[in-house]
NULUM-653241 format. One record per residue (C-alpha): x, y, z; residue number from 1. Coordinates in steps of 0.02 Angstrom, whole numbers, plus 50000, padded with zeros to 5 digits. Each point is the difference from the previous one (the first is absolute). Last residue first. Layout:
% NULUM-653241
(r (X Y Z) NUM)
...
% end
This chain:
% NULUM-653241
(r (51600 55455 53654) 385)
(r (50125 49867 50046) 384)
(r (50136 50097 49911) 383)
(r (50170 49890 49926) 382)
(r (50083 49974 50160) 381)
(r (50158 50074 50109) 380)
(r (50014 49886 50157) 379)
(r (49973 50044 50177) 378)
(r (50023 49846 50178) 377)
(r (50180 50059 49969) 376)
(r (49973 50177 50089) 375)
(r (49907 49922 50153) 374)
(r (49885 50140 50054) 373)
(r (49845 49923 49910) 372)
(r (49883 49972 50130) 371)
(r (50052 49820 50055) 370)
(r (50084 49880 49877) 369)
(r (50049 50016 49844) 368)
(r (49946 49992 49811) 367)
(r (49951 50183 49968) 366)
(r (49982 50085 49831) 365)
(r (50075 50142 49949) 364)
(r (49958 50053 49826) 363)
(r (50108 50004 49821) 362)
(r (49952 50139 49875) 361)
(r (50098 50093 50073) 360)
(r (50167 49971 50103) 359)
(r (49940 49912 50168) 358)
(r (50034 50073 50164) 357)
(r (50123 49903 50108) 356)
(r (49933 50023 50201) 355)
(r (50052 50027 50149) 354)
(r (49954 49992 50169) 353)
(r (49954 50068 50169) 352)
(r (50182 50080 50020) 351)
(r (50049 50055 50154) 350)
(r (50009 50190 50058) 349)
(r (50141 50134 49948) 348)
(r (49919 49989 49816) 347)
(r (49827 50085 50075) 346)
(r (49882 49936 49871) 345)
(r (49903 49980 50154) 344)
(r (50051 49827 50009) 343)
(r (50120 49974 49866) 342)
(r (49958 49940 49823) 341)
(r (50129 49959 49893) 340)
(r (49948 50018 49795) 339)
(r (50133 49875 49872) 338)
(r (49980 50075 49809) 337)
(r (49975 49833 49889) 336)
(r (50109 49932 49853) 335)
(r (50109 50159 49988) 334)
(r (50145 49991 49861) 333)
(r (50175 49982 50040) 332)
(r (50068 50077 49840) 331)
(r (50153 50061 50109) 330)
(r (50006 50194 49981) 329)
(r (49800 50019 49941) 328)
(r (49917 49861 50104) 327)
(r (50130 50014 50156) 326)
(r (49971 50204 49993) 325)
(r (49818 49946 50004) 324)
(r (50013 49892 50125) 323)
(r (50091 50093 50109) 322)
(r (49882 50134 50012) 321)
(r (49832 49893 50006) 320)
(r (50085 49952 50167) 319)
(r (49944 49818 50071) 318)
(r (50074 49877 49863) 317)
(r (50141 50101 49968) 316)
(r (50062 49999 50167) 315)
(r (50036 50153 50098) 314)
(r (49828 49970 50152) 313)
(r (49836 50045 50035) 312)
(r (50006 50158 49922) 311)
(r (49871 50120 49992) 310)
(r (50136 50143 50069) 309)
(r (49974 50105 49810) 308)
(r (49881 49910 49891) 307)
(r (49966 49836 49918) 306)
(r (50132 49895 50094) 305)
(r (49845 49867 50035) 304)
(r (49929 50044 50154) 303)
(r (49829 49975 49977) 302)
(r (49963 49793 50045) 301)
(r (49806 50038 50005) 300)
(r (49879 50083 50136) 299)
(r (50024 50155 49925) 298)
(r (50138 50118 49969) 297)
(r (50108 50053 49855) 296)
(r (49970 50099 49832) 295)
(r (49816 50012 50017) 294)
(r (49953 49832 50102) 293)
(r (50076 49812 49995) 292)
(r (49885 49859 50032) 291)
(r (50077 49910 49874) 290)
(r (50141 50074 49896) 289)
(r (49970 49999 49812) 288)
(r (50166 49988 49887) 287)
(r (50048 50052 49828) 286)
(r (50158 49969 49869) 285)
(r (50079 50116 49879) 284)
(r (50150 49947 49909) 283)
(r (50009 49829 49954) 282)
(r (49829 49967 50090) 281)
(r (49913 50068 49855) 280)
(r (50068 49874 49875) 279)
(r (49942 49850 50122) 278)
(r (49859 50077 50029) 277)
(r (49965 50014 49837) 276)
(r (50013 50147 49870) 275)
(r (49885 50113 49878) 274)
(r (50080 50136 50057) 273)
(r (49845 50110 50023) 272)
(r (49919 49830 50050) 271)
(r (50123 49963 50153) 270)
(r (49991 50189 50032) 269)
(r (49804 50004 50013) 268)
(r (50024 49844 50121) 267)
(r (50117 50097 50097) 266)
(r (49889 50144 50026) 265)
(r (49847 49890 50015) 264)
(r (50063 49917 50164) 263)
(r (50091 50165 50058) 262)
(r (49800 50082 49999) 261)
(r (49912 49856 50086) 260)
(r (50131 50043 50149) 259)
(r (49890 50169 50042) 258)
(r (50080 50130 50054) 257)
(r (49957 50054 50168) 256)
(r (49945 49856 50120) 255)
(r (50130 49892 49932) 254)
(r (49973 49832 50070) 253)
(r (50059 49908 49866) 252)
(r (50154 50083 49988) 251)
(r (50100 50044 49844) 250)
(r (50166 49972 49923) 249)
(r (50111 50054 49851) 248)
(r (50173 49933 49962) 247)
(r (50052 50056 49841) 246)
(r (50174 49983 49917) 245)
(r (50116 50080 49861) 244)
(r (50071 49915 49862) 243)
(r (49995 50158 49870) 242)
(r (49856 49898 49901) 241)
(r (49901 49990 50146) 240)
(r (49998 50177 50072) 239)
(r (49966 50039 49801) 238)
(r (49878 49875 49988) 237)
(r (49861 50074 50124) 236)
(r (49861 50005 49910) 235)
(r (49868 50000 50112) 234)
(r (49971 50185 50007) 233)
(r (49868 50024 50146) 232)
(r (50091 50137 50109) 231)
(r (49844 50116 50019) 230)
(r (50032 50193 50021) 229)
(r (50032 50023 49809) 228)
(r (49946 50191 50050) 227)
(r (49816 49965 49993) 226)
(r (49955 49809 49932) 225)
(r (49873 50054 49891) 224)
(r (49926 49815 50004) 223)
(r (50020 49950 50201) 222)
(r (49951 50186 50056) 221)
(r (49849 50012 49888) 220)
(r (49945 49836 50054) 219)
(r (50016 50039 50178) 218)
(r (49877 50150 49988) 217)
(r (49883 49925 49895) 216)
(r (49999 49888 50158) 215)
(r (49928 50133 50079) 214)
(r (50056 50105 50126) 213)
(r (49910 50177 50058) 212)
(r (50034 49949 50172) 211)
(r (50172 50054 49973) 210)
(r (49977 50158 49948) 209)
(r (50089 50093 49850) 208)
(r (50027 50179 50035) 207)
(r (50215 49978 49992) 206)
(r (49979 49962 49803) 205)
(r (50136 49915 49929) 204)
(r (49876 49865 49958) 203)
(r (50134 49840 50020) 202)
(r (50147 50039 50086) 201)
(r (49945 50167 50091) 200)
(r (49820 49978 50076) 199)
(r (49996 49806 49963) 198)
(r (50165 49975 50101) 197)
(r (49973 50125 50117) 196)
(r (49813 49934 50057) 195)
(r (50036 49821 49993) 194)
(r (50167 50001 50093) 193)
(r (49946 50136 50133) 192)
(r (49873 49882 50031) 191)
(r (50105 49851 50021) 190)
(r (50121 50094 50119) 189)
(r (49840 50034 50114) 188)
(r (49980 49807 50028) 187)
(r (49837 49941 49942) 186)
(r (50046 49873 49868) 185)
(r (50151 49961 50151) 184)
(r (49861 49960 50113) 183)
(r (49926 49874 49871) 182)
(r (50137 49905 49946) 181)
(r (50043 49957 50180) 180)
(r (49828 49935 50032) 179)
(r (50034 49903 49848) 178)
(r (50148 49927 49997) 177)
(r (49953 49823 49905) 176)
(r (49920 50034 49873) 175)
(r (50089 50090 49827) 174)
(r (49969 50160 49895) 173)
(r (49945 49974 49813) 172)
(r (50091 50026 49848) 171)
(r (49939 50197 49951) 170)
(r (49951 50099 49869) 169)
(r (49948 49865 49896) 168)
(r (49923 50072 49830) 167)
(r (49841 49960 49930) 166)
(r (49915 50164 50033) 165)
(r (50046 49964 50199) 164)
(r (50056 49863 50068) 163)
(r (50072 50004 50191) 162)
(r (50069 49826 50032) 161)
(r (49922 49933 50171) 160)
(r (50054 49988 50200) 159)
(r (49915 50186 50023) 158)
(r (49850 49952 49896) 157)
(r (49968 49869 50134) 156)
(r (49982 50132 50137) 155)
(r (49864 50089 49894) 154)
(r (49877 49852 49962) 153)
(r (50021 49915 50194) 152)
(r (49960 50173 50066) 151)
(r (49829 49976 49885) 150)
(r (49962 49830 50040) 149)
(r (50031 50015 50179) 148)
(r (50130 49982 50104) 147)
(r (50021 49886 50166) 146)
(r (50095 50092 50137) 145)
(r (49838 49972 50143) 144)
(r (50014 49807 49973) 143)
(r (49841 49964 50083) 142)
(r (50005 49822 49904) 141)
(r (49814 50060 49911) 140)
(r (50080 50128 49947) 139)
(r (49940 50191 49981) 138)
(r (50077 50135 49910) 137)
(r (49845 50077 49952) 136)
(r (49994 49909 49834) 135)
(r (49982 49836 50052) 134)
(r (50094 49851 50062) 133)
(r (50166 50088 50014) 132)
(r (50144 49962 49851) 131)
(r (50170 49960 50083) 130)
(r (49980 49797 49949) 129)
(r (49957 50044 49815) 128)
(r (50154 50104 49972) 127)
(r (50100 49875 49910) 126)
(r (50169 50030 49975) 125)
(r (50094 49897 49858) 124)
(r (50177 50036 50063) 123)
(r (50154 49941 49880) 122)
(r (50032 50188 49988) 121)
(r (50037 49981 50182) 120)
(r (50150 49905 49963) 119)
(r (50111 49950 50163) 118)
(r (49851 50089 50110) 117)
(r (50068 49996 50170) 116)
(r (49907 49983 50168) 115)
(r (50074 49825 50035) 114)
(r (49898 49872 49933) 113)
(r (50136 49918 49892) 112)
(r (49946 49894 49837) 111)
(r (50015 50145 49882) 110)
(r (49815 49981 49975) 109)
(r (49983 49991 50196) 108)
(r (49973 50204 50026) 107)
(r (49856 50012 49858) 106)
(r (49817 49963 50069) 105)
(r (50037 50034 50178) 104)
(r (50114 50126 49982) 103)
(r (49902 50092 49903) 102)
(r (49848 50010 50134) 101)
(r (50132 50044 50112) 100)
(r (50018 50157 49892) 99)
(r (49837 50033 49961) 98)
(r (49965 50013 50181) 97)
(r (50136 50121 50004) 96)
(r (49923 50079 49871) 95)
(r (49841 50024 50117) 94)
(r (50086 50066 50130) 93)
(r (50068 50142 49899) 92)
(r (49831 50049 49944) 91)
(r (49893 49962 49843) 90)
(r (49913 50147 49911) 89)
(r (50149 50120 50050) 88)
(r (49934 50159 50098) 87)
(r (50126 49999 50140) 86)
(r (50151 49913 49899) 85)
(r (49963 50152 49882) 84)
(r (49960 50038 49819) 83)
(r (49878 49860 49976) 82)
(r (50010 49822 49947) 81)
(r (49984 50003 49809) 80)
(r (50043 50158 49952) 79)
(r (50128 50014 50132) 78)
(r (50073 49840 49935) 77)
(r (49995 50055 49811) 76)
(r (50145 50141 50072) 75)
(r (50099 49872 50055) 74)
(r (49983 49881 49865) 73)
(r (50035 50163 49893) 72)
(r (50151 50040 50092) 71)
(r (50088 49830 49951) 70)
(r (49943 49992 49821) 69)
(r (50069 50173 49968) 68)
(r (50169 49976 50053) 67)
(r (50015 49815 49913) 66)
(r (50192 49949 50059) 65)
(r (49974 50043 50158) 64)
(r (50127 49885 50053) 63)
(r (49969 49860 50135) 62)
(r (50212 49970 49992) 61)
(r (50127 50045 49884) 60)
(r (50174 49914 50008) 59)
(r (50108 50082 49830) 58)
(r (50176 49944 49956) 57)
(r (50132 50063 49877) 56)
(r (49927 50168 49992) 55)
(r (49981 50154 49891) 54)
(r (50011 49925 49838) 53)
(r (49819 49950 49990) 52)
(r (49929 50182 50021) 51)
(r (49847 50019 49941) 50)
(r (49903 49811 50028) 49)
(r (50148 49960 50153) 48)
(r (49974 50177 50069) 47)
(r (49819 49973 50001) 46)
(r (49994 49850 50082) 45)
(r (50111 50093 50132) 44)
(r (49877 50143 50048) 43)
(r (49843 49894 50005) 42)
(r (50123 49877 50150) 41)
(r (50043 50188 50058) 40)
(r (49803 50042 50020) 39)
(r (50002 49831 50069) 38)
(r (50164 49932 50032) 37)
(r (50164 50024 49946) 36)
(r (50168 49924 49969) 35)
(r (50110 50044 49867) 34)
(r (50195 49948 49948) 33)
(r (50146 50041 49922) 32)
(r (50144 49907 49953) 31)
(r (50179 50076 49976) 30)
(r (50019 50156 50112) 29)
(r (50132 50085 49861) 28)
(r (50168 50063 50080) 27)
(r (50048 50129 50078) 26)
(r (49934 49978 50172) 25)
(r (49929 50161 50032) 24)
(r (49955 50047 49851) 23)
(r (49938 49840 49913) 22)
(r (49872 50003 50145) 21)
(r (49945 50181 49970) 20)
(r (49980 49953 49808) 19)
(r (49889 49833 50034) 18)
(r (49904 50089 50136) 17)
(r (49970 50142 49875) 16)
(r (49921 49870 49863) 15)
(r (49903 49926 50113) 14)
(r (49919 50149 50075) 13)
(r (49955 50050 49848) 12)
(r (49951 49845 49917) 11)
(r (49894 49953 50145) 10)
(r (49916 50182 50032) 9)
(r (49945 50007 49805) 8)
(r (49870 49869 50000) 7)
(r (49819 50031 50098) 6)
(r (50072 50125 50119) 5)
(r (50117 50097 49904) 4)
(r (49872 50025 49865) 3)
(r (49847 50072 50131) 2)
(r (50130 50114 50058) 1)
% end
């Protein structure tokens, strides 16, 4: 079971489409292509590291793409905070004073105050202003959601690489969603994540306890690798060298998978082949959506024809889809992936705005007028960080 879910399922099931297809019409299907996201955006990296020939075009999006990395930050975070929302060392109104705190300090570096992070790996947070007077949690500005020192100490680990025995484990999570961060880290579904996945993935040993973690723990997981579960091989030359294309994406205000992790995914692929850009973007090619949450959402531009109805409209330019079938059946490469937002992200209501979102390592940067809704005001830059 554990093999069909980590890299077998694909292949299968794309194999029998393939033969059911040729069936009933008679003929060959011609191109084939993949889009996924999360788990499935994990699931179709690893088809294009396995199983290059399978397809012609591959979209991932926020993919899981280090298994063990992402339920070990979640797992570190009860260690840190606490195991519930109820006993966590700094409550839920307290991270959403974090929260406006960050978008003090780091909403204008894109040049548009308007709630949305363009780069939040470009944010230098400084805690200072949240820290209380003294130790007891007072402050001298009566500010009754100040931290102190010692909350201060464990939140900040959560926004940091986990090291341990000289190894990263871990890229670092990103500001900028906090309060929403948080109540997912204590949804049940996370729980049942940590304690199955270390129970039968990693110790195969249904006794183990999850308060028992350590970061021993996490290290063991990231260097044994159980059942090949991570989807880290960066050499991807085979989908390259049969001419087939990439398009991965990932939000910056992913509350679930961490963005940090696509960043050093591609990079790690640019090395393992030792190639430019400009060689990469021949054939695979990556974008970060601002303001845009696990797999759609958020207060960003979100429907991008990434999955199922989150279409905004047919055209290339807006659908993920077409764009990738225009990339691999008429070489019309993606320069940005277009995001609509509609109020509500209700797609029968009117649009708020949209928004081009830069192919990485380029940033958006604002150069219009108003609060940022003006789609020409944003231009793709080298990183402002």
């Amino acid at each position: 079971m554990l093999a069909d879910w980590i890299w077998r399922g694909v292949p299968t099931a794309a194999h029998v489409g393939k033969s059911v297809a040729k069936q009933f019409y008679g003929r060959d299907g011609g191109k084939s292509y993949y889009v996924g996201c999360s788990t499935g955006g994990r699931q179709g990296f690893r088809a294009v590291q396995r199983n290059p020939e399978l397809f012609d075009g591959v979209i991932v999006g926020a993919p899981a793409v280090d298994q063990f990395a992402h339920i070990s930050w979640f797992a570190n975070g009860y260690r840190l905070l606490g195991p519930t929302i109820n006993d966590s060392l700094v409550s839920l109104e307290q991270w959403e004073e974090v929260q406006e705190q960050v978008f003090k300090q780091c909403d204008a570096l894109d040049g548009a105050s308007d709630g949305i992070l363009e780069d939040p790996t470009a944010c230098k947070f400084d805690w200072t202003p949240l820290i209380c007077s003294d130790d007891d949690g007072d402050d001298k500005n009566n500010n009754t959601l100040c931290l102190t020192q010692a909350q201060v100490d464990a939140a900040a680990q959560l926004f940091a690489p986990i090291t341990y025995n000289g190894t990263q484990l871990y890229s670092g999570q990103v500001h900028g969603t906090e309060p929403d961060l948080i109540s997912f880290l204590y949804n049940t579904l996370v729980s049942g994540w940590i304690a199955d996945g270390f129970r039968y993935i990693v110790f195969d040993d249904a006794s183990w306890d999850p308060t028992d973690f350590t970061l021993e723990d996490a290290y063991y997981a990231a260097t044994t690798n159980p059942h090949d579960a991570a989807t880290l091989d960066s050499d991807i030359s085979a989908f390259r060298n049969r001419g087939s294309k990439l398009l991965h994406w990932h939000g910056m205000a992913d509350t679930i998978l961490e963005p940090t992790e696509s960043d050093q995914y591609y990079r790690a692929v640019q090395t393992a082949l030792s190639a430019s850009i400009t060689e990469l973007d021949e054939f695979y090619r990556y974008f970060r959506a601002g303001g845009v949450g696990h797999c759609g959402g958020g207060p960003g531009a979100n429907f991008m024809g990434q999955l199922g109805q989150r279409v905004a409209t047919s055209d290339p330019d807006d659908n993920m889809l077409m764009r990738i079938v225009a990339w691999v059946e008429r070489g019309e490469a993606p320069v940005f992936v277009r995001g609509t937002k509609f109020v509500d992200d209700d797609d029968s209501q009117a649009v708020e705005f949209r928004r081009r979102h830069c192919k990485f390592p380029l940033v958006n940067q604002y150069t219009g007028k108003g609060n940022g809704t003006d789609e020409q005001g944003w231009k793709c830059v080298k990183a402002y960080s």
